[in-house]
Steps between C-alpha positions, in 0.01 A plus 500: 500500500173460692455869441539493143234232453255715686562814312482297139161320623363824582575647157321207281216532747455890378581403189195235504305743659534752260420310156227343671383865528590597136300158389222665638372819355294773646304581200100542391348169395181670410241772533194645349316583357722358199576704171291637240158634442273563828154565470391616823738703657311515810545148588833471448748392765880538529662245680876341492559147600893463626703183510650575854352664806539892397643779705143697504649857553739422217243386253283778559750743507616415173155447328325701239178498320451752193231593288591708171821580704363600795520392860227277613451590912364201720591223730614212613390160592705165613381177482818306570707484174216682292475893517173656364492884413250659541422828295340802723252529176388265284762439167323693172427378133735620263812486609832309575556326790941444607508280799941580631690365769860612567793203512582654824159316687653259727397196641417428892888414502622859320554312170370751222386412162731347229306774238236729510092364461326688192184409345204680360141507414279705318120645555471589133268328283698520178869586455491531168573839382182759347514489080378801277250291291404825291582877482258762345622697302716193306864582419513782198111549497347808338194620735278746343281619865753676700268374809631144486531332796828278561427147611699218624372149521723311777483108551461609851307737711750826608441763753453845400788663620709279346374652164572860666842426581630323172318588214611827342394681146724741309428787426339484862104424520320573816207302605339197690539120522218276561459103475224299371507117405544404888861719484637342164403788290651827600378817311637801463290840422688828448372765637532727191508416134813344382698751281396460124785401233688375794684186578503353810694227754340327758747319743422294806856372735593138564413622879080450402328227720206335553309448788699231612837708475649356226690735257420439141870482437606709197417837349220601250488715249167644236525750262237628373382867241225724539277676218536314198160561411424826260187389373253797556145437667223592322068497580403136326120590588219714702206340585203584725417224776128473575326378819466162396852495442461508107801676330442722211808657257457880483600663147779720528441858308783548278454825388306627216517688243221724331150579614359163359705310691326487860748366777470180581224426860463233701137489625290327736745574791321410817502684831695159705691411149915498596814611269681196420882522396709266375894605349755289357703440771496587895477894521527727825161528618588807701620629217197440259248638769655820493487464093143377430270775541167498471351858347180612587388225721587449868841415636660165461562223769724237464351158565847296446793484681754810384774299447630323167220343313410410132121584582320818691167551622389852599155594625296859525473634888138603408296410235536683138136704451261304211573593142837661590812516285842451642811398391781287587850591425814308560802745460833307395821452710354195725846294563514119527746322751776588282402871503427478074219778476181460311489735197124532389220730643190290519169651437101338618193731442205340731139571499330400822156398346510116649134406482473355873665870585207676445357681746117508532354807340144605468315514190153611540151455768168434452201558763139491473318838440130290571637301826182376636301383135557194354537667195906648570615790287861542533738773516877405370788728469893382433778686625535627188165737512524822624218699672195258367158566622364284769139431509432505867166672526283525819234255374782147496693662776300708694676759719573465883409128452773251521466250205664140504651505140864377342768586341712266242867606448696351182861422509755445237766277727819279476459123330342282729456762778228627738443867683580453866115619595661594894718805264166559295288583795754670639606744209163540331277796560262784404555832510247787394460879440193672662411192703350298180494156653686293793548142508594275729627163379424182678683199309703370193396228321711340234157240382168457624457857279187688546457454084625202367626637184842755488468805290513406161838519365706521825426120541855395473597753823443451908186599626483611848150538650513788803084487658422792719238825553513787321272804632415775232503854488275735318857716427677450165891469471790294428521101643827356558601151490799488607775184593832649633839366417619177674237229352657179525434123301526201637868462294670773703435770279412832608377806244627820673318736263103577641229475300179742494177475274302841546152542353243749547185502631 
């Protein structure tokens, strides 16, 4: 009997013990660093709080941290109930945390967990999933430049090789992503024209993200045709641009029919004046330098970019000689985006006469035939004299003596210009048969003149003063004055033809 008592106390006492064991769980009461949105990952700690002293082993053992699904490495620290992890790098932005332990961690007795500890946090700024604000081209749009560029406007910035692995055209398109707008606007630029009088699909997956790795969640689709435009370009204007920028329309030469009716000239063309083009609609600018051509003048240069654009400027490599005639010509078959071709030849007849173009030519000279009376007789010849006689005798010039005299030179120049007097002195000089005269020059003067009057009727030209000696001959022959070619103005312009007075004495 005694025996059976024992046996049944010992029982309820196991029994007791056991509940009393049940009644208290093994089981996390807390831990951080507590769910949702972190915004320094750096700082972040992962600890567990347990309600009963843990097995350590077992915990650890059966611990996990994992970022984006993978592994987090590091270790361990035990502060009586409270275990801190401790990553071997620092936690990173973007991405979500899952803080797991097993059921089978155990308590300091061997009693494991009731259920498994799972809890998360995130490093992400925004879960919200990226939204297509805006597509380019829209849904059934008709483009007419078959060099559009595709463009997506996302609520969110995206990375670039998101838009290389999920956006797709049909028929394919080759070319290059880029983003602007901070990463919201992604743009698309094929790297050949798009296929005219075609139609198009662009598709992007459910699988696109944005920076933050959210998906945007569904497919897209954008169709879109190419070449709806058969409008064909034509020449809306010519003009000439001047210096100043002024812009003057040129008069196209239609043709003409009949000896009294002249073709049609655009004067006054001046040696830094531009061709100024201007079409319809964007034309190939390739294209129309290898159309335009400019006949008897010197070659073209483009001065705009060669790609699609409604207005051209072209420019001469050298500079079209004075009182030239040239022609521009602008052959048809110049395409437009849409590869229409312009129909018309285009015709401009220039004459380069611009009146600050001029170069300086000379007109005439005058010198004294009595240098050293007070009473001057004067010798004057223009350029248009030939062989006139020259009064030099041996009694106002006598010979072997050098005599301080002058020489006045007349020029017919370009509006509002002056003879560069360093070219004068330069280019001018005499030249004699039978050893008439020499002279050697000293100066140019432009005022200060050794007569205060011009030559009458040559007023309204430049007159160039050269002082110097002239020593006499008793021979008789032909006297030179020459200037070569290459006498320049003060504009820029230069007369490459030489000019020569000869007179005989």
């Amino acid at each position: 009997m005694k025996i059976k008592l024992c046996i049944l106390l010992l029982f309820l006492l196991s029994f007791i013990s056991c509940d009393v064991l049940r009644f208290s769980r093994f089981e996390v009461i807390s831990w951080a660093p507590g769910g949702g949105y972190r915004s320094e990952p750096e700082k972040i700690s992962v600890s567990l709080d347990f309600s009963q002293d843990p097995d350590m082993s077992s915990v650890e053992r059966n611990f996990s941290l994992t970022g984006n699904g993978n592994r987090i490495r590091g270790t361990f620290l035990w502060n009586g109930r409270r275990m801190t992890f401790a990553p071997l790098t620092p936690l990173e932005k973007n991405t979500d945390y899952i803080i797991s332990l097993s059921s089978d961690a155990c308590n300091a007795k061997g009693l494991s967990m009731d259920e498994a500890f799972n809890v998360d946090f995130t490093t992400r700024p925004d879960n919200a999933r990226p939204v297509l604000i805006s597509c380019y081209p829209e849904m059934f749009a008709e483009i007419d430049d078959p060099r559009t560029e595709v463009r997506f406007s996302f609520s969110a910035p995206v990375p670039l090789n998101t838009l290389y692995d999920n956006v797709s055209f049909s028929p394919s398109m080759t070319g290059s992503w880029r983003l602007e707008n901070g990463g919201k606007l992604a743009v698309f630029t094929p790297a050949e024209p798009w296929i005219q009088n075609n139609r198009y699909e662009i598709r992007y997956s459910a699988s696109l993200t944005n920076n933050n790795g959210m998906n945007i969640g569904n497919d897209f689709i954008s169709i879109f045709t190419i070449g709806t435009d058969h409008e064909v370009p034509y020449l809306l204007y010519a003009a000439k641009i001047a210096k100043n920028g002024d812009i003057v329309e040129l008069n196209p030469d239609k043709g003409y029919i009949g000896a009294a009716e002249l073709p049609v000239e655009n004067q006054g063309w001046e040696k830094d004046d531009r061709l100024y083009l201007v079409f319809s609609k964007p034309v190939d600018g390739l294209l129309l330098k290898n159309y335009l051509v400019a006949e008897d003048a010197p070659g073209l240069v483009m001065e705009t970019s060669p790609n699609f654009n409604t207005e051209h400027i072209f420019t001469f490599n050298s500079v079209p000689a004075y009182e030239s005639r040239f022609t521009f010509r602008i052959k048809p078959g110049i395409t437009d985006r849409s590869g229409n071709e312009s129909r018309n030849e285009y015709i401009y007849r220039i004459f380069a006469n611009g009146k600050f173009s001029k170069p300086p030519a000379l007109v005439g000279l005058r010198m004294p035939m009595t240098p050293n009376n007070t009473d001057l007789e004067y010798f004057y010849v223009g350029t248009d004299s030939i062989f006139d006689l020259i009064p030099i005798d041996d009694n106002k010039y006598p010979s072997g003596e050098n005599i301080q005299t002058w020489i006045e030179l007349y020029f017919n120049t370009a509006e509002g210009a002056l003879v560069d007097t360093f070219s004068l002195m330069e280019l001018f000089r005499i030249e004699t048969s039978n050893n008439v005269i020499t002279f050697s020059p000293h100066n140019v003067k432009r005022s200060g003149f050794s007569v205060s009057e011009p030559h009458q009727g040559w007023e309204n030209y430049e007159r160039l003063e050269i002082t110097g000696n002239i020593n006499n001959s008793t021979n008789n022959g032909i006297i030179n004055f020459l200037i070569s070619s290459g006498l320049k103005d003060n504009l820029g312009n230069k007369n490459e033809k030489s000019f020569v007075i000869s007179v005989q004495k």
